[in-house]
gemmi code that builds the backbone of each chain (N, CA, C; Angstrom):
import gemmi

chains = {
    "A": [
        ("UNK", (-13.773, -118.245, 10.728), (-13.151, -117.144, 11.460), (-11.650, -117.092, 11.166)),
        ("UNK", (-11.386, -115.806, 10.908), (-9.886, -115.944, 11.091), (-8.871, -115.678, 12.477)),
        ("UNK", (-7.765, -116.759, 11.979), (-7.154, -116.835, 13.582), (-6.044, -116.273, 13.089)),
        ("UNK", (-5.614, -115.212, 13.924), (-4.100, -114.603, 14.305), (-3.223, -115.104, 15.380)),
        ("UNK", (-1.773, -115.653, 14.529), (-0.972, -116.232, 15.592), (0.246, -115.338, 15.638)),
        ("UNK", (0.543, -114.535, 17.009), (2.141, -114.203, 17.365), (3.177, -115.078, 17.550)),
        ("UNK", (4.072, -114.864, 17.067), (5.581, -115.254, 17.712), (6.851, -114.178, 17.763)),
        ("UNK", (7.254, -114.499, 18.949), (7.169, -115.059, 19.709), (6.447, -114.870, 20.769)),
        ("UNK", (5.995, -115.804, 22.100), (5.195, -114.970, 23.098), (5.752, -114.070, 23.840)),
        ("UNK", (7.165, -114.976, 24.130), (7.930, -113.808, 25.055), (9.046, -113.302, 24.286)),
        ("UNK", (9.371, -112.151, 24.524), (10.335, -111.873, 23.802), (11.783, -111.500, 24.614)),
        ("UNK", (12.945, -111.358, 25.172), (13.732, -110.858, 26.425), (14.686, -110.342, 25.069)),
        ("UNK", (14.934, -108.587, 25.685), (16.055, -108.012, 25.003), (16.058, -106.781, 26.124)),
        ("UNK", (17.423, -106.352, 25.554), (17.846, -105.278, 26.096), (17.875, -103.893, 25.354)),
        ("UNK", (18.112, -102.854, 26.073), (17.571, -101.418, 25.791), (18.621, -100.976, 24.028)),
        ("UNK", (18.405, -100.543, 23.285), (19.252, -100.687, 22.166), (18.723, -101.686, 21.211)),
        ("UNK", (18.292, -102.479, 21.660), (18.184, -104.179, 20.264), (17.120, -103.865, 19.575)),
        ("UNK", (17.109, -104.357, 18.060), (16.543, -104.114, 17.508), (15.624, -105.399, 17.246)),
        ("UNK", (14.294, -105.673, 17.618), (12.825, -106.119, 18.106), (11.888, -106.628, 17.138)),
        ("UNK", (12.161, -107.637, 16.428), (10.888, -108.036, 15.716), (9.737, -109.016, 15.965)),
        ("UNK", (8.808, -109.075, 16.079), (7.436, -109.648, 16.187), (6.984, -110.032, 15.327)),
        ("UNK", (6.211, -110.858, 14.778), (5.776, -111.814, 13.873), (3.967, -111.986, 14.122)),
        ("UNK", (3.273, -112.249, 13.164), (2.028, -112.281, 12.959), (1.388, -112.563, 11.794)),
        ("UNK", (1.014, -113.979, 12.056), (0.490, -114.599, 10.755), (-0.931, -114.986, 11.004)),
        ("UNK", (-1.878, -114.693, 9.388), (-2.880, -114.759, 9.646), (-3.041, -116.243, 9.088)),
        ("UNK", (-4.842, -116.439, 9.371), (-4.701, -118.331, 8.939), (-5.497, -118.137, 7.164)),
        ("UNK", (-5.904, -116.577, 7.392), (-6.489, -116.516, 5.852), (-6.081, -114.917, 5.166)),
        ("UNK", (-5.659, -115.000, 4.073), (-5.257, -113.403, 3.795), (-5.683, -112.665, 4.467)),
        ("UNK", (-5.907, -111.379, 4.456), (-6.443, -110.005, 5.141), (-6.019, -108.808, 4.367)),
        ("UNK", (-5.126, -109.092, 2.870), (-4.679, -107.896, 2.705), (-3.578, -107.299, 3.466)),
        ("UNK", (-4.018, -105.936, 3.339), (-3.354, -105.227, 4.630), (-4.409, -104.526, 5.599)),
        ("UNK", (-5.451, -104.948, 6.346), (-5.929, -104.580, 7.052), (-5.736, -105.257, 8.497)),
        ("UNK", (-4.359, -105.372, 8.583), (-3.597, -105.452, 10.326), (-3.207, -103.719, 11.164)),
        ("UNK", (-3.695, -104.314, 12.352), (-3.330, -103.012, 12.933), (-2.365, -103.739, 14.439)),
        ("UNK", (-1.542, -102.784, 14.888), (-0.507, -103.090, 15.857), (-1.304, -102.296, 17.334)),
        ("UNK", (-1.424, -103.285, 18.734), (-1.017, -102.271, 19.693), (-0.375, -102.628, 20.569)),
        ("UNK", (-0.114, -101.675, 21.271), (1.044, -101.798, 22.770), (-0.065, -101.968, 24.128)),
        ("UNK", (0.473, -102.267, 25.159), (-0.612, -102.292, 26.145), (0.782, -102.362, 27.536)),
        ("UNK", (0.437, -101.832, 28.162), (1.346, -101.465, 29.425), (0.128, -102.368, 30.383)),
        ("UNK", (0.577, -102.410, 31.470), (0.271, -103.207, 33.100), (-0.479, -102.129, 33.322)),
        ("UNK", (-2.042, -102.933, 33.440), (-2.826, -101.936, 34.281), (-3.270, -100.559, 33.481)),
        ("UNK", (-3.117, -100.320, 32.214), (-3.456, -99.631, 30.788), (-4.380, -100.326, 29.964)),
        ("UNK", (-4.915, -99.062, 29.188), (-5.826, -100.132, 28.097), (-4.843, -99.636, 26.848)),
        ("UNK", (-5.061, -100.682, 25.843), (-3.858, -101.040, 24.915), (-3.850, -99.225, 24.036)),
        ("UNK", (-2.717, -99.367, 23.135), (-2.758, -97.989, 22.560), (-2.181, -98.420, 21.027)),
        ("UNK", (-2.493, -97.713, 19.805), (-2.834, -98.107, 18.734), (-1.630, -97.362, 18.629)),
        ("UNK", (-0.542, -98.327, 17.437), (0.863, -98.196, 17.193), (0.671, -97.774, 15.565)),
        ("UNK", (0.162, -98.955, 15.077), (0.086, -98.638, 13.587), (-0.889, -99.333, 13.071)),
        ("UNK", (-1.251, -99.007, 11.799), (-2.832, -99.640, 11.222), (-2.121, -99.580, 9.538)),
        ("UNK", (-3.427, -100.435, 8.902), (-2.897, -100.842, 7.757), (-1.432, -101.258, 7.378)),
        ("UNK", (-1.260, -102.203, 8.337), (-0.037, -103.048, 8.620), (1.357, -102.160, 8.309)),
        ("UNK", (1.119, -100.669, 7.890), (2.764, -100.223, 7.721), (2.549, -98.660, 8.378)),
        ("UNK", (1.023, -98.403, 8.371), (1.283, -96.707, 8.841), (1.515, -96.372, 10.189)),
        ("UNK", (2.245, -95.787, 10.662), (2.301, -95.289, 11.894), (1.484, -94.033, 12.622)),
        ("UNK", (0.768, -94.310, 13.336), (-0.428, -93.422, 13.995), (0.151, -92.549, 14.433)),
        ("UNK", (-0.449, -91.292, 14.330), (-0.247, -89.943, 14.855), (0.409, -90.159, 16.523)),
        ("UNK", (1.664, -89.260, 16.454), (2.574, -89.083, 17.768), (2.982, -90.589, 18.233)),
        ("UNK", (2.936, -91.315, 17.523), (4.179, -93.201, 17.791), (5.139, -92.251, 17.353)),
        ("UNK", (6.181, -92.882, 18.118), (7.993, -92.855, 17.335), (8.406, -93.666, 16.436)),
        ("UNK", (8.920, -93.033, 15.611), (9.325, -93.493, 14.296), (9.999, -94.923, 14.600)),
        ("UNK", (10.917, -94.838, 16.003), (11.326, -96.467, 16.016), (10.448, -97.626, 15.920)),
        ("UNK", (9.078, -97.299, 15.829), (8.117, -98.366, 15.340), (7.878, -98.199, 13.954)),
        ("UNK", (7.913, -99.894, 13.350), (7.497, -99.829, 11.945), (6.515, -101.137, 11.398)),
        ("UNK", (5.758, -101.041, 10.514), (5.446, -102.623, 10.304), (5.687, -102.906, 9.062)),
        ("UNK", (5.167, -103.333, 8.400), (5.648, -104.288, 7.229), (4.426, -105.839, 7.106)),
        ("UNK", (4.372, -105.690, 5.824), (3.743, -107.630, 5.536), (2.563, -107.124, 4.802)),
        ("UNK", (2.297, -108.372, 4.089), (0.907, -108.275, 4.009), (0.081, -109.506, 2.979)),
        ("UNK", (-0.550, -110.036, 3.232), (-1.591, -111.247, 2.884), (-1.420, -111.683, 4.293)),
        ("UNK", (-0.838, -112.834, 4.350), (-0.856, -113.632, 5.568), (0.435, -113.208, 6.780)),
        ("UNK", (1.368, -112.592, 6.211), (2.341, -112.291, 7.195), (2.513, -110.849, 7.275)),
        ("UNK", (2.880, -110.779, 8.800), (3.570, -109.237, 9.407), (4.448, -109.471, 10.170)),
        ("UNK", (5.108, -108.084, 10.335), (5.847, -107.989, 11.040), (5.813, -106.703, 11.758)),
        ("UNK", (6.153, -106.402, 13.280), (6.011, -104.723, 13.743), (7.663, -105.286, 14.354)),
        ("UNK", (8.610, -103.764, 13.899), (9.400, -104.075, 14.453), (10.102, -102.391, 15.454)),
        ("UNK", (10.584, -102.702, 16.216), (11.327, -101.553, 17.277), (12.686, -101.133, 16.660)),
        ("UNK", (12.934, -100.230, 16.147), (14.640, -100.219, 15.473), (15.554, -100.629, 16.985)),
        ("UNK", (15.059, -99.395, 17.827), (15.861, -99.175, 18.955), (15.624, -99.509, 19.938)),
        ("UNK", (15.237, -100.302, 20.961), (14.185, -100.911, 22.001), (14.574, -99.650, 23.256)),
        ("UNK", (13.616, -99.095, 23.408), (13.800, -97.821, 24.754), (12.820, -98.623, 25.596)),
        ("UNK", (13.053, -97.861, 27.087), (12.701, -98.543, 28.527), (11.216, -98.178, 28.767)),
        ("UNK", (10.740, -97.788, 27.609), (9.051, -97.315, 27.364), (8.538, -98.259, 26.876)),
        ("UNK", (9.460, -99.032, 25.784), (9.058, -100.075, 25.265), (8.815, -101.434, 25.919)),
        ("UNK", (8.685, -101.991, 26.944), (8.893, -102.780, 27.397), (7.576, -103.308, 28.055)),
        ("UNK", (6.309, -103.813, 27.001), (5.288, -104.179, 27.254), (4.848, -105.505, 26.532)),
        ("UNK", (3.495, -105.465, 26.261), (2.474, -106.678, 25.391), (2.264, -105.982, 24.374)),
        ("UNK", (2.672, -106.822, 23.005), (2.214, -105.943, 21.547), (0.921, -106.699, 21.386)),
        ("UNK", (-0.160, -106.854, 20.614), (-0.980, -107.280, 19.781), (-1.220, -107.103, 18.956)),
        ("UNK", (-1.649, -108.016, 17.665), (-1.969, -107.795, 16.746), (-3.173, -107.595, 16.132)),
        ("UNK", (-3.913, -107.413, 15.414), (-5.452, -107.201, 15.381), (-5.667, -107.151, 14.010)),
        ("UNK", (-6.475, -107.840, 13.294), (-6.870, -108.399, 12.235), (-8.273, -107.306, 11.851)),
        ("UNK", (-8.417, -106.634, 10.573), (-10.041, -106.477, 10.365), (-10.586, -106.572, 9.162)),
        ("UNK", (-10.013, -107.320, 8.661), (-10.831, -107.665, 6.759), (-11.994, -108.310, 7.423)),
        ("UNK", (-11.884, -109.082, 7.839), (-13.429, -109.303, 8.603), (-13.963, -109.384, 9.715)),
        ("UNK", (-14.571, -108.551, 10.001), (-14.785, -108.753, 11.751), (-13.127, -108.073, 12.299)),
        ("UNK", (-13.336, -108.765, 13.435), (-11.527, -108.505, 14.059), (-11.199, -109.528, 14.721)),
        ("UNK", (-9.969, -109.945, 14.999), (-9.470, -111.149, 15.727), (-8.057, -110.305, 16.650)),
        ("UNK", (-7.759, -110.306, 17.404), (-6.347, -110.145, 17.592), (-5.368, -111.368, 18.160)),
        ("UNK", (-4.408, -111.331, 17.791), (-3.335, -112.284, 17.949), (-2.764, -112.452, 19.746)),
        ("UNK", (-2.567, -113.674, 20.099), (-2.582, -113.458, 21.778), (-1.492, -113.324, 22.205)),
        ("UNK", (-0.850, -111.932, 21.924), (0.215, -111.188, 22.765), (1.332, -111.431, 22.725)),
        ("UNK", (2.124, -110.294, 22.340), (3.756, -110.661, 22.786), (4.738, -109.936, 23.469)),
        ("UNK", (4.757, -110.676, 24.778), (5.353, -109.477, 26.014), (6.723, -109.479, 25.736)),
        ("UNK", (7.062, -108.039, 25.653), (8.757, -107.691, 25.640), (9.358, -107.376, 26.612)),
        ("UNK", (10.207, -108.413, 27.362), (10.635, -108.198, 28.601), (12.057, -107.990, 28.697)),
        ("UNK", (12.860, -107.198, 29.530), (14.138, -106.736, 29.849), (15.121, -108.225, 30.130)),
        ("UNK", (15.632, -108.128, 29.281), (16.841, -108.976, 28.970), (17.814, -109.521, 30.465)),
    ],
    "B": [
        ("UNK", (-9.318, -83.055, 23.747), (-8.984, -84.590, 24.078), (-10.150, -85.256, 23.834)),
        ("UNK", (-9.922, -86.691, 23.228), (-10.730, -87.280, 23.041), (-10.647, -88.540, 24.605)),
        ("UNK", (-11.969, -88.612, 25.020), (-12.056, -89.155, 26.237), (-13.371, -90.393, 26.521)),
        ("UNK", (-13.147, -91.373, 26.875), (-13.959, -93.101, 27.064), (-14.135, -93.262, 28.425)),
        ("UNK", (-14.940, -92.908, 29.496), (-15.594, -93.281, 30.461), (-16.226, -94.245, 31.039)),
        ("UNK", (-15.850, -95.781, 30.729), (-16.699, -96.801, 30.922), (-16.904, -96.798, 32.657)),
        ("UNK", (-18.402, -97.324, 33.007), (-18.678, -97.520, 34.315), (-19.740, -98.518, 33.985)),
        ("UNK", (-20.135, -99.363, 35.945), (-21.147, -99.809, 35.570), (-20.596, -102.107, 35.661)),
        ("UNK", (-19.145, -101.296, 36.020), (-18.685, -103.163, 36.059), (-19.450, -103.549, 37.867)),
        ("UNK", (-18.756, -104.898, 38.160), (-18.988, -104.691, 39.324), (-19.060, -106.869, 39.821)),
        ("UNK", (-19.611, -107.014, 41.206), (-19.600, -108.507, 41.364), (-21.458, -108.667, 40.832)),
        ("UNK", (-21.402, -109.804, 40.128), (-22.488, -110.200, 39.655), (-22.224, -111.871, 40.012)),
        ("UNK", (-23.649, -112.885, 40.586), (-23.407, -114.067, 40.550), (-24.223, -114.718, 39.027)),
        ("UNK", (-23.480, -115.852, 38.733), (-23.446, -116.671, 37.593), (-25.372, -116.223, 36.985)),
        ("UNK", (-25.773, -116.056, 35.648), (-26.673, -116.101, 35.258), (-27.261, -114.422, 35.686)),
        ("UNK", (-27.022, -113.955, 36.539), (-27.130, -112.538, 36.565), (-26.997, -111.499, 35.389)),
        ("UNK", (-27.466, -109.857, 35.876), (-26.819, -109.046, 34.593), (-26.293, -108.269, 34.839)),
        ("UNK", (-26.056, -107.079, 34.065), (-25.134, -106.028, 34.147), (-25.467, -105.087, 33.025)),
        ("UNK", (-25.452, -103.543, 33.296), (-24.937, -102.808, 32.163), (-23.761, -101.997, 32.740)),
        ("UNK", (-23.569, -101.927, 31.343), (-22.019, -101.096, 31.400), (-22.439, -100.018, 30.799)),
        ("UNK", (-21.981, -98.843, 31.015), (-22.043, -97.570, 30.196), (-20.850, -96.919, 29.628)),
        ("UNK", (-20.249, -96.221, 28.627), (-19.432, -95.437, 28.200), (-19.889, -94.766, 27.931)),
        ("UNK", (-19.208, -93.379, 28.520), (-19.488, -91.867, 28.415), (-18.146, -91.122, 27.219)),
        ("UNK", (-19.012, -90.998, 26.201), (-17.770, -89.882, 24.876), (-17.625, -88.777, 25.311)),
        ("UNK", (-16.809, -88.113, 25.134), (-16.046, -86.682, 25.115), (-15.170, -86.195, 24.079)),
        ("UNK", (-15.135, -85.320, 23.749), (-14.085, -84.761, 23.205), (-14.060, -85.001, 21.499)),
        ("UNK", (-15.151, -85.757, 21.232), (-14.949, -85.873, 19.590), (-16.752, -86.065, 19.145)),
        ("UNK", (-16.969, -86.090, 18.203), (-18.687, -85.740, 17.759), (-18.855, -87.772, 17.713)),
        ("UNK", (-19.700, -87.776, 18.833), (-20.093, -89.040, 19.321), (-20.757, -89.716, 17.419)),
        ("UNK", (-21.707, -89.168, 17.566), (-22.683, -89.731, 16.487), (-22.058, -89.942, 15.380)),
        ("UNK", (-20.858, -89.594, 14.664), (-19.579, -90.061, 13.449), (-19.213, -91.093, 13.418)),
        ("UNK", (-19.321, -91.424, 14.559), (-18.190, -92.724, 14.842), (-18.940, -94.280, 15.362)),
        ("UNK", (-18.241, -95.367, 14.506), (-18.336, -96.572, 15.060), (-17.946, -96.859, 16.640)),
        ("UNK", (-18.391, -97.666, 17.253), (-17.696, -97.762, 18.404), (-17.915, -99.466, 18.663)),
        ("UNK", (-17.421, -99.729, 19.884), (-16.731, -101.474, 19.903), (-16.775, -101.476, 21.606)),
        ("UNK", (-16.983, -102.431, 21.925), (-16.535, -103.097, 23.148), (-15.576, -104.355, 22.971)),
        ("UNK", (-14.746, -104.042, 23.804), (-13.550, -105.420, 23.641), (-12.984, -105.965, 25.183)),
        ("UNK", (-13.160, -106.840, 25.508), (-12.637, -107.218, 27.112), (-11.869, -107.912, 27.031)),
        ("UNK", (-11.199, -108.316, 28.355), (-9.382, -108.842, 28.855), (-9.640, -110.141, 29.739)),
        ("UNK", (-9.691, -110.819, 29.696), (-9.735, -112.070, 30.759), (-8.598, -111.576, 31.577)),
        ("UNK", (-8.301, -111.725, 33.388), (-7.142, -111.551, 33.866), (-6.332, -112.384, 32.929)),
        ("UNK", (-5.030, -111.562, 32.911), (-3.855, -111.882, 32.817), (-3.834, -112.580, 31.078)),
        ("UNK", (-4.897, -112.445, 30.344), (-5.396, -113.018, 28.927), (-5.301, -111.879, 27.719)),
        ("UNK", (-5.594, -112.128, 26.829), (-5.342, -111.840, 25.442), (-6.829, -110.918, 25.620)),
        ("UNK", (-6.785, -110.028, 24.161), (-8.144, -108.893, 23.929), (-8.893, -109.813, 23.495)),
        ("UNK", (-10.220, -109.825, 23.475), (-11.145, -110.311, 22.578), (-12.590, -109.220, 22.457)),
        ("UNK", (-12.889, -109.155, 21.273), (-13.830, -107.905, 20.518), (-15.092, -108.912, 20.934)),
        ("UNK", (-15.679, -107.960, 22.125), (-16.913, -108.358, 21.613), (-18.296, -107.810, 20.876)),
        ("UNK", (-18.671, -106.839, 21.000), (-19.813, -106.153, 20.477), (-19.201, -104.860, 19.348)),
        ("UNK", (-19.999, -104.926, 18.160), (-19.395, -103.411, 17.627), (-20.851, -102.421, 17.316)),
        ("UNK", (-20.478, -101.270, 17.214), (-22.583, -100.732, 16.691), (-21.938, -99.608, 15.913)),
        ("UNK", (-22.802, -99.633, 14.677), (-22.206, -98.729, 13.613), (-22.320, -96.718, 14.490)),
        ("UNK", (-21.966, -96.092, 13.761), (-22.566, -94.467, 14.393), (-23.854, -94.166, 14.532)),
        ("UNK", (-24.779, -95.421, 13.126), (-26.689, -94.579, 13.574), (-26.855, -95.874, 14.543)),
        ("UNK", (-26.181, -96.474, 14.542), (-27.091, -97.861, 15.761), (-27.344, -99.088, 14.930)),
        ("UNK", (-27.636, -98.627, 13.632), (-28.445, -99.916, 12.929), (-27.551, -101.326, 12.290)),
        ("UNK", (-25.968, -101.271, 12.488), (-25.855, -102.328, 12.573), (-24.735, -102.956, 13.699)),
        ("UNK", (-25.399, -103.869, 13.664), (-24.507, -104.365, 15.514), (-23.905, -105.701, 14.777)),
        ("UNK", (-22.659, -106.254, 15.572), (-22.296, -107.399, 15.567), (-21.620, -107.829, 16.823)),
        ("UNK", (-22.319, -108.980, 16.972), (-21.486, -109.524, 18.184), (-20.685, -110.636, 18.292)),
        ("UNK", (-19.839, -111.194, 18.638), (-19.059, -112.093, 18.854), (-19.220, -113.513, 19.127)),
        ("UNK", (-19.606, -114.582, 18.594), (-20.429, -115.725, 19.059), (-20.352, -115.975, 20.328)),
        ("UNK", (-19.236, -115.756, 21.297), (-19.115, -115.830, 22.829), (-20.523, -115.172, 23.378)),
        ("UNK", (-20.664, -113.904, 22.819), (-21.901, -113.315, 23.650), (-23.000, -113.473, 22.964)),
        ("UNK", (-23.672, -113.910, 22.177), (-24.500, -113.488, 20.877), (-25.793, -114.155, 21.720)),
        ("UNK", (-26.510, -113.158, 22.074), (-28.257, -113.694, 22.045), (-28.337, -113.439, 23.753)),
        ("UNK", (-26.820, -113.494, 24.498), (-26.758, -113.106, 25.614), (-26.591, -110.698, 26.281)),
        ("UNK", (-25.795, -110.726, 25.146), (-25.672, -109.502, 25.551), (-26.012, -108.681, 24.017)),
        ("UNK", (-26.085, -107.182, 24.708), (-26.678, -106.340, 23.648), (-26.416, -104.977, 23.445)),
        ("UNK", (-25.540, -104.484, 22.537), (-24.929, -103.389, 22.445), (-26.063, -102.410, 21.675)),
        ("UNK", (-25.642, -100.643, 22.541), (-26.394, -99.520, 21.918), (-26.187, -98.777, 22.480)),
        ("UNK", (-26.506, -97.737, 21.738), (-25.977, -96.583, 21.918), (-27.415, -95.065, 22.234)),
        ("UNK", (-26.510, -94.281, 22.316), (-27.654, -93.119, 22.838), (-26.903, -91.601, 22.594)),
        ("UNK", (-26.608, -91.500, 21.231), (-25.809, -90.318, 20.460), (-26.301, -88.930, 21.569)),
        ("UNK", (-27.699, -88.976, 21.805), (-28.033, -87.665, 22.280), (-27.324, -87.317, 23.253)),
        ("UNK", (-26.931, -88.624, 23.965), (-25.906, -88.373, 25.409), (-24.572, -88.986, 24.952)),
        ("UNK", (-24.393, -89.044, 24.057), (-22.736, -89.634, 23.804), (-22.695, -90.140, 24.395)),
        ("UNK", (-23.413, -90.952, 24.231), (-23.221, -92.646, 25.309), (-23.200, -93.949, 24.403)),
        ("UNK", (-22.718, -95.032, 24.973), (-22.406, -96.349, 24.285), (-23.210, -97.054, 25.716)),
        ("UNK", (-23.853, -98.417, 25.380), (-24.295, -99.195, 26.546), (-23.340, -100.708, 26.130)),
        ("UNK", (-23.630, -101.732, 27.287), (-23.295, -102.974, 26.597), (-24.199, -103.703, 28.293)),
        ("UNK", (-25.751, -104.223, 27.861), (-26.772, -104.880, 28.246), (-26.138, -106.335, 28.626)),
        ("UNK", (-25.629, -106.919, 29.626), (-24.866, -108.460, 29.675), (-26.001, -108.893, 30.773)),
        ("UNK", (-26.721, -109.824, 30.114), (-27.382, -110.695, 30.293), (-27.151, -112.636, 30.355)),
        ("UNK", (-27.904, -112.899, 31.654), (-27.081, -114.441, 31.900), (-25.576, -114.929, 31.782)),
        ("UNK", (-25.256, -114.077, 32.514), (-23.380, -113.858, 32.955), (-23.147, -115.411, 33.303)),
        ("UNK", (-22.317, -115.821, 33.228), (-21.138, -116.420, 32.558), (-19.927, -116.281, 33.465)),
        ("UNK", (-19.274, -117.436, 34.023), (-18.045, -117.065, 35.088), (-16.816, -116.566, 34.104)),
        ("UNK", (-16.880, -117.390, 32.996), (-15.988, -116.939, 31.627), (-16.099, -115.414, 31.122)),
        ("UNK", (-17.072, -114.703, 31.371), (-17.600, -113.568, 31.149), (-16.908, -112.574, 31.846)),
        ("UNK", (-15.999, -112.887, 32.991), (-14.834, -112.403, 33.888), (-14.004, -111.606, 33.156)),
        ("UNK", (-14.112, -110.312, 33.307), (-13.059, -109.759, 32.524), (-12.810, -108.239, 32.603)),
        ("UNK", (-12.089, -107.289, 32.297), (-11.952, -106.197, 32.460), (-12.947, -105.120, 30.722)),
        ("UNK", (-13.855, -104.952, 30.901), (-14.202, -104.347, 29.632), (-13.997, -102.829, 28.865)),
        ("UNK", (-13.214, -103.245, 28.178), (-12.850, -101.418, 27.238), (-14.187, -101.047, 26.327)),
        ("UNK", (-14.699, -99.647, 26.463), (-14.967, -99.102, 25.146), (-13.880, -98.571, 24.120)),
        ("UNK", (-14.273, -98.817, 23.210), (-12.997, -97.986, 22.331), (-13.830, -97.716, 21.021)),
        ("UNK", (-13.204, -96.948, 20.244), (-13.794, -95.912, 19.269), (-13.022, -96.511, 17.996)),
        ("UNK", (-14.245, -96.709, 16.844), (-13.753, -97.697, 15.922), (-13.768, -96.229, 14.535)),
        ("UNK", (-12.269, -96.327, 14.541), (-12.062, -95.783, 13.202), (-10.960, -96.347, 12.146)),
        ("UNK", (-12.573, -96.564, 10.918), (-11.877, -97.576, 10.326), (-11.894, -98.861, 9.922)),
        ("UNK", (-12.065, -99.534, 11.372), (-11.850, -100.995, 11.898), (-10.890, -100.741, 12.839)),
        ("UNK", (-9.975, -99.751, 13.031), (-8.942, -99.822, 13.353), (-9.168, -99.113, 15.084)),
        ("UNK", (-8.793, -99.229, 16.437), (-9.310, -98.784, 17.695), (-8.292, -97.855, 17.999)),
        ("UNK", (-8.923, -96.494, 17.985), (-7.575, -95.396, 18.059), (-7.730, -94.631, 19.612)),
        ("UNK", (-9.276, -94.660, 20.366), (-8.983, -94.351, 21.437), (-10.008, -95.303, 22.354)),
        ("UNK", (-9.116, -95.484, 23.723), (-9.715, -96.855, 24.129), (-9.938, -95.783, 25.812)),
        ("UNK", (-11.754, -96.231, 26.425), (-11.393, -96.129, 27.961), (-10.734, -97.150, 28.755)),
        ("UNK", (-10.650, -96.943, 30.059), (-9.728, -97.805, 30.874), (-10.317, -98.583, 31.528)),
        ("UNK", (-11.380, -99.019, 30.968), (-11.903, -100.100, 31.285), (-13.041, -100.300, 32.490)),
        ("UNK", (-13.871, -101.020, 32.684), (-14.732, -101.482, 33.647), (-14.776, -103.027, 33.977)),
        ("UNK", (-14.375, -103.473, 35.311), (-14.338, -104.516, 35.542), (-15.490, -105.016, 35.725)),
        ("UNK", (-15.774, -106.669, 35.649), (-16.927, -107.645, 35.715), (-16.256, -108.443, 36.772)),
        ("UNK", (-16.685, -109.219, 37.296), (-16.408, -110.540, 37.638), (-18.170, -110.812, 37.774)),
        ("UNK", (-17.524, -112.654, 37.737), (-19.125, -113.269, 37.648), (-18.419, -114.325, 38.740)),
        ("UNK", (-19.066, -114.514, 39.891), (-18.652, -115.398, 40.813), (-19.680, -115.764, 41.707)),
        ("UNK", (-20.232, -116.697, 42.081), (-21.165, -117.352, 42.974), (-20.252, -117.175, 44.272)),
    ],
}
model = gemmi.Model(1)
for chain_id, residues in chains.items():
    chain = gemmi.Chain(chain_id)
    for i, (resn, *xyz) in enumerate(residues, 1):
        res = gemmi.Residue()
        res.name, res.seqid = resn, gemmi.SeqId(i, " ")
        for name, pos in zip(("N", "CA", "C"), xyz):
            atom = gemmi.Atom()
            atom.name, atom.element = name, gemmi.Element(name[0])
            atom.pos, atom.b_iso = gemmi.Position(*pos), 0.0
            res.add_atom(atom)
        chain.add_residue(res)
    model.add_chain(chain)
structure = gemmi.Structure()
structure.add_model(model)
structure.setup_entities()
């Protein structure tokens, strides 16, 4: 099975900073990583897929990047919308997702 | 709008069952892969069941495998997920979501489980 690891878990910044997340797989994948967000009490919402595209109506301040074993999703501008659990999600085989990285107000 | 209706959670004691149902809207049910994925409180996603658009191929997650049983029912744009001999670990909030791709682009809001004696 493949395992997806985030870093960091927590993340603390303020409104403006620019936000990177990390996600490494334990076996290539290509680029078949996908990003989501998940708010309190929401079910998660799909940011970007094939580790760099950005899904219909995301803001451009989301981007990703990587690919074999490493990613990255990053926030240029961190807005007060932003301020949730990312995950990562693996699907060259099967799916795995990575266990969360909450972005909390600085 | 594309729209995920899960119902059907609820209190179940240990070894008990459950179905869950998801109701599609808004997009041609029978196209599409679809997935169940649940939340342990306060825990990380984990995928458990997926069923292709005709039904014929399923995969499940070794957590549930031989216990629960995903399917579907295109005529009613419906998704099921059959949980059989529950599990206190089995505790969790469950999403349908709509697999395009591999990739989960629209998710319902879930149906809760708990398994508690």
């Amino acid at each position: 099975d493949i395992q997806m690891t985030q870093s960091p878990s927590t993340l603390s910044a303020s409104v403006g900073d620019r936000v990177t997340i990390t996600c490494r797989a334990s076996q290539s994948i290509s680029s078949w990583l996908a990003w989501y967000q998940q708010k309190p009490g929401k079910a998660p919402k799909l940011l970007i897929y094939m580790a760099s595209n950005l899904e219909s109506g995301v803001p451009s301040r989301f981007s990703g990047s990587g690919s074999g074993t490493e990613f990255t999703l990053t926030i240029s501008s961190l807005q007060p919308d932003d301020f949730a659990t990312y995950y990562c999600q693996q699907y060259n085989s099967l799916w795995t997702f990575g266990q969360g990285t909450k972005v909390e107000i600085k | 709008e594309v729209q995920l209706v899960e119902s059907g959670g609820g209190l179940v004691q240990p070894g008990g069952s459950l179905r869950l149902s998801c109701a599609a809207s808004g997009f041609t049910f029978s196209n599409f892969e679809m997935i169940w994925v649940r939340q342990a409180p306060g825990k990380g996603l984990e995928w458990v069941s997926y069923i292709s658009s005709n039904g014929l191929t399923i995969h499940d997650a070794d957590s549930v495998k031989g216990r629960f049983t995903i399917s579907r029912d295109n005529a009613k744009n419906s998704l099921y997920l059959q949980m059989n001999s529950l599990r206190v670990e089995d505790t969790a909030l469950y999403y349908c979501a709509r697999d395009r791709s591999s990739r989960f682009d629209f998710w319902g809001q879930g149906t809760l489980v708990t398994v508690s004696s």
